[in-house]
N, C-alpha and C positions, 0 to 999 in steps of 0.2 A: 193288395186289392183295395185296400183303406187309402192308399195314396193318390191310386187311380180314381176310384170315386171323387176324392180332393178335387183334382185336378178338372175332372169335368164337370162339377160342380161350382165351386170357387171361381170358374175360369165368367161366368155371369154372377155375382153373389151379390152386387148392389145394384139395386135398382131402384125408379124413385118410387113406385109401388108397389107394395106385395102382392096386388093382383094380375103382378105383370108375372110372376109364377106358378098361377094356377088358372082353371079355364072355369067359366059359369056352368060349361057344357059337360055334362054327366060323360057321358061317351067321350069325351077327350080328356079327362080329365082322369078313367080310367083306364085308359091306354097311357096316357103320361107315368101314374102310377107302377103300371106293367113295367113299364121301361127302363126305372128305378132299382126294380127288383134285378132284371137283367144286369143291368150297370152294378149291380153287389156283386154278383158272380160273374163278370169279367166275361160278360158276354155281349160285346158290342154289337155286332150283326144282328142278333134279336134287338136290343135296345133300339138300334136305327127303324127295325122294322115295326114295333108300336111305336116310338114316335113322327113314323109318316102317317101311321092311322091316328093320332094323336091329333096334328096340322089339315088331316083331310077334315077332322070333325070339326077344328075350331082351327080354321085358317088366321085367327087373330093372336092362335095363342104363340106368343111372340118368344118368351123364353124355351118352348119347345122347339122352334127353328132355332136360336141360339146353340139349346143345346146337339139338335140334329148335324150342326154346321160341324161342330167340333169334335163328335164322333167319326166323321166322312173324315176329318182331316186326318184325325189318329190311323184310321184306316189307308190311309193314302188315298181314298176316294175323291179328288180336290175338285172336280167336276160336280161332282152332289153338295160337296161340302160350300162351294162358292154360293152354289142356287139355292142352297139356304139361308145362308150369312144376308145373301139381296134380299131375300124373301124376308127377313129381321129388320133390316135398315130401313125398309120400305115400312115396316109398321110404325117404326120408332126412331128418327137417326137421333135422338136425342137421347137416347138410353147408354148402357154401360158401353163406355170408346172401345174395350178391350175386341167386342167383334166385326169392328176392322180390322185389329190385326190378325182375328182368325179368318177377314174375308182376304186381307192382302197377303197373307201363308200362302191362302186358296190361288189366289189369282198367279201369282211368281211361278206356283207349280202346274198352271195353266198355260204359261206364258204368254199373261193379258196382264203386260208391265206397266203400261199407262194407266189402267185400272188399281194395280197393285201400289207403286207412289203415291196414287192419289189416297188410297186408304190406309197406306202406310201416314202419311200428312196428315191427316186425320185423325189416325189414334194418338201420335207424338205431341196434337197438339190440341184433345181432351184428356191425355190422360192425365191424373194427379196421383196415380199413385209413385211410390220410390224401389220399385223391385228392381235391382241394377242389372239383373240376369234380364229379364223381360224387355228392360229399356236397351240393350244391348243388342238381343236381338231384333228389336225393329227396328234400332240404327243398320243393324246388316243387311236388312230388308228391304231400308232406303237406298241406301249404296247397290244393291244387286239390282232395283228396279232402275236407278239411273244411270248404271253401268247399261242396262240390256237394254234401255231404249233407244241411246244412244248406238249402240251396235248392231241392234238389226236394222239401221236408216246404212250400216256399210259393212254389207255381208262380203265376207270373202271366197274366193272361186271354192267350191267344194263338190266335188261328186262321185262320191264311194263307190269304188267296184268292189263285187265280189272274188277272191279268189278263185271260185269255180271249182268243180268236184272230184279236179284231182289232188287239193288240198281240204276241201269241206266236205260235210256227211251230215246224215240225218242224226246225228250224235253234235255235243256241243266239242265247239273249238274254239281258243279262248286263249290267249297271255303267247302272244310269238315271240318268239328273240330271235335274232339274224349274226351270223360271224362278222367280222367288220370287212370283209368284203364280196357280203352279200351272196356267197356263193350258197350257204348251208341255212336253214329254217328250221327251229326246235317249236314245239308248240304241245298247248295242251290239248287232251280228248280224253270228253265223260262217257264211258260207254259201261250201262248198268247200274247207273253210281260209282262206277269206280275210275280214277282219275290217273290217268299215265302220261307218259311223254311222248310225240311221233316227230321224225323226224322228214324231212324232203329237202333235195336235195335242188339247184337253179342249174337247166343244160339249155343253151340253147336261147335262155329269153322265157323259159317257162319250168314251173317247178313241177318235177315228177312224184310221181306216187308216194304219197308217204309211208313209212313203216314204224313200227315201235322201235323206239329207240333202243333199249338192253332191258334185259332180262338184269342185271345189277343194279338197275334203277327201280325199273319198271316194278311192284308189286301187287298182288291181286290182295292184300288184306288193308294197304295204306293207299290213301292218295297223295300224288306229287303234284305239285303245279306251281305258278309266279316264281317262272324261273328267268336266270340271267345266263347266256352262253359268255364266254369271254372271248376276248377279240378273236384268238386264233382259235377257236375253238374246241380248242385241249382243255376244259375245263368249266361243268356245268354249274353253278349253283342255284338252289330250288329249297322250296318250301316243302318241309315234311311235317303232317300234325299228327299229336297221339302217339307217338313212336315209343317202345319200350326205352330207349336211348333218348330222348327227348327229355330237354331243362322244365318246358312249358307247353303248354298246349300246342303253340306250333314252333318249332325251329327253323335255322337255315343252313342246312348239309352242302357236303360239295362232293361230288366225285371227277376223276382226272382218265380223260382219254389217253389209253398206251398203243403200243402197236398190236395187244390183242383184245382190244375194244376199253368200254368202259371200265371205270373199274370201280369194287362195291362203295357206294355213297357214304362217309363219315358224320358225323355229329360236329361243326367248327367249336363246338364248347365256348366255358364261360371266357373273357366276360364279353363276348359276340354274343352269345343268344344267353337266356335268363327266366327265370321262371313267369314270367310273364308273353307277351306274344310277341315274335318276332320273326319276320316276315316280307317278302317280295325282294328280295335283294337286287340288284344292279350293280353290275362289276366295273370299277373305273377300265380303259383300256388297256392300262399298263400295268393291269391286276393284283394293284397293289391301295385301293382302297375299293369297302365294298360299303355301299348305301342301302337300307333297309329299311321296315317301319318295324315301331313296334308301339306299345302302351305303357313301357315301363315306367317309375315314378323318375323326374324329371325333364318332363317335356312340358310342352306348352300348352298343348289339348290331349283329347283322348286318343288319337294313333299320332306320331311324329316322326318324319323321314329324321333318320339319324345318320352317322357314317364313324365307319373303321378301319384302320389302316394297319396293311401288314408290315410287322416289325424284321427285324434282320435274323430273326433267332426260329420264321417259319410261326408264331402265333400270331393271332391279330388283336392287338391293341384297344384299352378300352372305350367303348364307345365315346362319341361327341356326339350331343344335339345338333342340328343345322341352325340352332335360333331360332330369333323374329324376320329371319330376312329371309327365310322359306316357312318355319313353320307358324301356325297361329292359335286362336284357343280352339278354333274347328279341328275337321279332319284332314291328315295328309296322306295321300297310299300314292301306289304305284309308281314309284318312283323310277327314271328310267335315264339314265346317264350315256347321252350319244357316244361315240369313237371320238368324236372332237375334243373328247375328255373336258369341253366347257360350258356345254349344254345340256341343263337338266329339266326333264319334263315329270310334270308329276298332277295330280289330281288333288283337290282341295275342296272345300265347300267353307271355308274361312277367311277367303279373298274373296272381293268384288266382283261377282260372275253375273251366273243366269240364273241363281236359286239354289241346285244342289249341288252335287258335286265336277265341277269344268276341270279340261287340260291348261294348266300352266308351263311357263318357263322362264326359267331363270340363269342367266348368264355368270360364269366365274373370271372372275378379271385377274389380271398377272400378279397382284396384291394376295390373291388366295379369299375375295370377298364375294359372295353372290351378289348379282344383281337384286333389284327391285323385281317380283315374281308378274308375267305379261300374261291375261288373259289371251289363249288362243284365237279366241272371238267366234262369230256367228256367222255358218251356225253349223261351225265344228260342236263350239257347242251349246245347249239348249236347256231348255228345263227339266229336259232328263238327266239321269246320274250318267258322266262321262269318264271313265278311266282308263288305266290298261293302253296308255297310245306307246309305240316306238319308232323310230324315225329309220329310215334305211341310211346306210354309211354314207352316200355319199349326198345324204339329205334333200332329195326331188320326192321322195315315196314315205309317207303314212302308214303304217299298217296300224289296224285296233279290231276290237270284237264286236258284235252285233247281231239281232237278231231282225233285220230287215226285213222289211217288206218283198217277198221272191227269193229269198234264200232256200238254203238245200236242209236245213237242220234249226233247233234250237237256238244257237248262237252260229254263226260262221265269222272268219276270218274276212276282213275289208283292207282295200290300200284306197287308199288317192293324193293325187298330187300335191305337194307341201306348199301354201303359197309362200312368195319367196321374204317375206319381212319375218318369219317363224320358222327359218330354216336357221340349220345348225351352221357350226361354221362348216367352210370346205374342207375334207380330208384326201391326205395320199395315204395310202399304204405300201408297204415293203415288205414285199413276198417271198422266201426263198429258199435255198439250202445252203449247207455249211458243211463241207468235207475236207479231207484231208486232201494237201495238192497232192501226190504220191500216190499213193494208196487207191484214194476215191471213195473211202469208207468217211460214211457220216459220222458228226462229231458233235457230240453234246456242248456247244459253246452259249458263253454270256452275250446275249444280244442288249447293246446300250445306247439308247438316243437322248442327246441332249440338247437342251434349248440352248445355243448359242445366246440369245439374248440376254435370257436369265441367269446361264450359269446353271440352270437347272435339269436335273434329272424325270425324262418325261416319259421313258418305257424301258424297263429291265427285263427282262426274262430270259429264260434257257431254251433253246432250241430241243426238238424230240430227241431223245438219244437214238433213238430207232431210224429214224432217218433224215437227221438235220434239219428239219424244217420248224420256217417259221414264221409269224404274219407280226410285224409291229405297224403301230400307227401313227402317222403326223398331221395335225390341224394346218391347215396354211396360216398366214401370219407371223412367222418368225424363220430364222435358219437353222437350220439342225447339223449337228456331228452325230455321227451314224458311226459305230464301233462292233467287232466282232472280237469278242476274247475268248480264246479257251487253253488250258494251261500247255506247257511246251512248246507253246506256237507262237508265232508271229501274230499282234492282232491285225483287222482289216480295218481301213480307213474310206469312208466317205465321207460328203458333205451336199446338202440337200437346202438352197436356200428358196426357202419359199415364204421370203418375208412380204408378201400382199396375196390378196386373195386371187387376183389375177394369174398370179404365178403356179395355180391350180395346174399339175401335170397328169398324165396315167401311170397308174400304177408299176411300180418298179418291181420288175421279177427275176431274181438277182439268181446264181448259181455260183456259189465262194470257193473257194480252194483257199485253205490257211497253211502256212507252210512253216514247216517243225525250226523251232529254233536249232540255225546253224552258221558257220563263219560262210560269209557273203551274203546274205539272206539281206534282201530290202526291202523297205516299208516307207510310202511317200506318205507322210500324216497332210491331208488334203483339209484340218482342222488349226493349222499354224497361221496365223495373221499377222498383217505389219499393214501401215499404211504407207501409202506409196513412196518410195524414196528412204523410208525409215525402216530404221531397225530396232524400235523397240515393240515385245512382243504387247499385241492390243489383248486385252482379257477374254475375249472370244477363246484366245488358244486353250485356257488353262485345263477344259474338260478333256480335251485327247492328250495332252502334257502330262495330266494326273495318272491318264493311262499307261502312257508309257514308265510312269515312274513306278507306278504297279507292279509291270511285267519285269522293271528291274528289280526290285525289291524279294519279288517272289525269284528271281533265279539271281542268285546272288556273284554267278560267276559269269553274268553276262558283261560283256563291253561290247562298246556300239562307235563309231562312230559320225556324228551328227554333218549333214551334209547342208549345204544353202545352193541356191541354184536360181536363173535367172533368165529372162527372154535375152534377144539382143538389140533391144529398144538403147541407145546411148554409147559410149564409150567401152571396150572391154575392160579396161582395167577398175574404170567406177562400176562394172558391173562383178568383179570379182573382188571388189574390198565389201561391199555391198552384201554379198550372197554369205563372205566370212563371219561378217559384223553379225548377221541375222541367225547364221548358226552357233557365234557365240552368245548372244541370249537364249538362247534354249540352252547352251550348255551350262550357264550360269543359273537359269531358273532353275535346272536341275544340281547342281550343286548347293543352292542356296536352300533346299530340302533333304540334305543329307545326304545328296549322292557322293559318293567316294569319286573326287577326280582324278583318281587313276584309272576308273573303269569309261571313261570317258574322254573322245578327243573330237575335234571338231575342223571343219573346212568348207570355205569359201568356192567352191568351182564355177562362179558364176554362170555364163552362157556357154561354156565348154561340153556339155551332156545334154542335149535337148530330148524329150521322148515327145516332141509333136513340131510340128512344121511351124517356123515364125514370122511366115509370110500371113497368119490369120489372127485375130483377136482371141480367138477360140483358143487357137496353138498356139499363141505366146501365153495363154492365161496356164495352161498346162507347165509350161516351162519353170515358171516362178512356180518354185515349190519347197519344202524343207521335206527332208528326208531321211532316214540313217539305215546303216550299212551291222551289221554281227561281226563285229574284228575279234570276236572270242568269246570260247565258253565251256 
């Protein structure tokens, strides 16, 4: 209470007379008084209200508007708070510089930015005191008021729809997540005070009725909420506080969808969550790093988007900061990591906005480096606090919370159109099942996509066991190898080049048949390269190379032999030394890694086997292929 007095005291303490804090007038003088007493016991709403009877008595008395200014502010009242700050200035602009900076606070959270600058300029340039904390923040004040003048001269298309009332209710609804291909919506709802999950479902172009998601999530003693669904939507993570099982006041749990529904939410344990707060998480696509906030000690400010990666052994690894290149000494939350797996939006009030807290974004380049963090702009958002945004998969649609003007409830759920310079990159997805050829029984296999470019690994996971299925995602801008592994089996081979954004396709909705290792068994690897004419293999191949050298490894009495093959573009016999040369580098890459070359033979059959017509560019590109054969096992 002693500090708070401090504060709104000290906040005018020199003046250049002492009669600039008391009033001649009895009646004002004992109202100011009164107001004193309120301010000991931390009672500001009385305090504001003797000192307007204070200013009605002695309109002159100038430190009672001072101090009226800065009470309205503490309050969030920045409307009262401003029209007193002027009513100050106006007696005196000669007196203590510091209430510009509580009139340009006022103004920023009015958003009267040309006003706000100007008394931000003002203060920076009477004041003499050296408080580094004080001067910092009306450096951020400066910056926010020049940022936001500039941007509301070039507003962006913006105009929020409501979801409508088969997703919203007279109850608040709040924090959406979407699967990555937009067919499923998890969301929160307060109904009573108590905070659950609903789910609804997109048919049609419209989403139907929602319902509580699980009774294993759902409970009536905790609330859940600032959840993250993961791409294929097997797997929730969310916010639990208070929990008997809980490190900290709030954790972040995960439960996993089977084939008979949810299943009960876990605690991720240390060192993911911590006796301190941790909170809103956001699942990379390939669900193998998950982004969070928390307060713990080593971040930059007081919440800071941090991120954890899971390891090979099923725990997840200890936290990393994100830095200075997202975080700052402000605040960071909501963090929300697209399917593009390269764009991250999050909310700040530490960057150059519009005053409190705005949507940012920040780009991951091939380096593994954030961008510089982009104001979303105006007037997504405003001098109101903005957070909570997620972007739809295929990045045209917004959704966030809101309590609008015409809505159906407290908060309701909003979308509107992305403009296109703060959309995400473009994704495909790859949709599908994975059974046995034979049989037809689904099969718990390794789903693996890799960036041909990088050589890197960009989505791993297991298909349901329950019935094969499964959703990975691709960003356009590179080419991917696409693999299905599952033991005993032949793995599957695709290749998806969508090295520019043009090359944006529809979704691919696959139905696999993997077929049991046996002698004849073939597999064209659609991930082997050569440049034209040549036979030495280009590093692109080496990620389905690696595979195949897997599937040997693990069955140790396999022999294969490696096939080359070729259109009939040229000569047959240069296409038959051709197709040989190219299957002995694969046989050789695999040797030069401990393959035993007895389990291994190799052949040239150039254009002798076509499996497409080479009358087209299409069918000759089919033709040229590598391939191998099960000669044993």
């Amino acid at each position: 209470m002693k500090k708070l007095i401090y504060l709104l005291l000290a906040f005018c303490a020199t003046w250049t007379t002492v009669s600039a804090q008391t009033s001649a007038i009895k009646k004002a003088q004992g109202s100011f008084n009164k107001a004193q007493t309120y301010l000991r016991n931390d009672q500001l709403k009385e305090a504001a209200e003797a000192l307007d009877e204070t200013v009605k008595a002695d309109p002159a008395f100038q430190y009672a508007y001072i101090q009226l200014g800065d009470i309205h502010r503490r309050l969030k009242a920045f409307a009262q708070a401003k029209s007193a700050y002027q009513n100050a200035i106006n007696l005196n602009p000669e007196g203590d510089p510091r209430m510009f900076y509580g009139m340009a606070e006022a103004c920023i959270f009015t958003g009267s930015y040309p006003e706000a600058l100007e008394n931000t300029n003002r203060f920076l340039s009477k004041y003499k005191g050296k408080d580094p904390d004080f001067l910092k923040k009306a450096e951020k004040y400066r910056k926010d008021s020049e940022f936001a003048v500039l941007a509301i001269k070039s507003p962006l298309p913006y105009e929020p729809v409501n979801l409508g009332p088969d997703i919203n209710s007279a109850y608040r609804e709040y924090f959406p997540s979407l699967t990555a291909d937009g067919a499923q919506m998890i969301f929160s709802r307060t109904v009573d005070g108590n905070e659950d999950f609903f789910t609804s479902f997109k048919k049609n172009g419209t989403w139907d009725k929602p319902v509580p998601l699980s009774d294993q999530i759902n409970t009536s003693k905790f609330n859940e909420g600032a959840q993250s669904l993961s791409a294929d939507g097997k797997y929730l993570f969310f916010t639990g506080c208070n929990r008997p099982d809980g490190l900290g006041r709030c954790d972040i749990y995960v439960s996993q969808k089977t084939a008979k529904g949810w299943g009960e939410p876990f605690n991720l344990g240390t060192p993911l969550n911590s006796v301190y707060w941790d909170a809103q998480p956001s699942v990379s696509p390939d669900g193998n790093t998950l982004y969070f906030v928390s307060n713990r000690p080593g971040g930059l400010g007081g919440y800071d988007i941090w991120k954890s990666t899971l390891k090979s052994d099923g725990y997840w690894d200890q936290p990393v900061n994100l830095g200075p290149e997202i975080n700052t000494p402000g605040d960071e939350q909501t963090p929300f990591l697209h399917p593009d797996g390269h764009t991250l939006y999050f909310s700040s009030d530490g960057w150059p906005g519009m005053g409190n807290k705005d949507i940012f974004l920040s780009r991951l380049d091939n380096s593994g480096k954030w961008g510089k963090p982009v104001n979303l702009g105006y007037p997504i958002n405003t001098f109101n606090e903005e957070t909570g945004l997620i972007v739809s998969p295929e990045g045209t649609d917004a959704f966030f919370s809101s309590n609008l003007k015409g809505g159906y409830g407290d908060l309701d759920i909003y979308s509107f159109k992305m403009p296109e310079t703060i959309r995400p990159v473009p994704i495909v997805y790859v949709k599908g099942t994975i059974k046995d050829k034979t049989s037809r029984q689904p099969l718990e296999a390794d789903i693996r996509i890799s960036n041909l470019n990088t050589k890197t690994t960009v989505y791993q996971n297991f298909t349901d066991a329950s019935d094969g299925s499964f959703l990975a995602v691709m960003p356009t801008g590179a080419a991917y190898a696409f693999n299905a592994v599952a033991p005993g089996y032949l793995f599957y081979s695709e290749n998806y080049p969508l090295s520019s954004a043009g090359s944006r396709e529809k979704p691919s909705i696959l139905e696999i048949y993997l077929e049991k290792l046996k002698p004849g068994s073939n597999v064209i690897m659609k991930n082997i390269f050569f440049d034209t004419n040549a036979y030495q293999l280009l590093p692109y191949s080496e990620s389905e190379l690696d595979i195949l050298i897997s599937l040997l490894k693990q069955n140790p009495g396999l022999r294969i032999e490696i096939q080359g093959h070729t259109d009939n573009v040229g000569k047959e016999e240069d296409n038959r030394k051709l197709s040989m040369m190219r299957a002995r580098s694969v046989y050789e890459y695999l040797i030069a890694r401990k393959i035993l070359p007895d389990r291994l033979t190799y052949k040239g059959l150039g254009e002798s086997v076509p499996v497409a017509t080479n009358d087209t560019e299409a069918g000759r590109k089919l033709n040229r292929r590598t391939s191998f054969v099960v000669t044993g096992i």
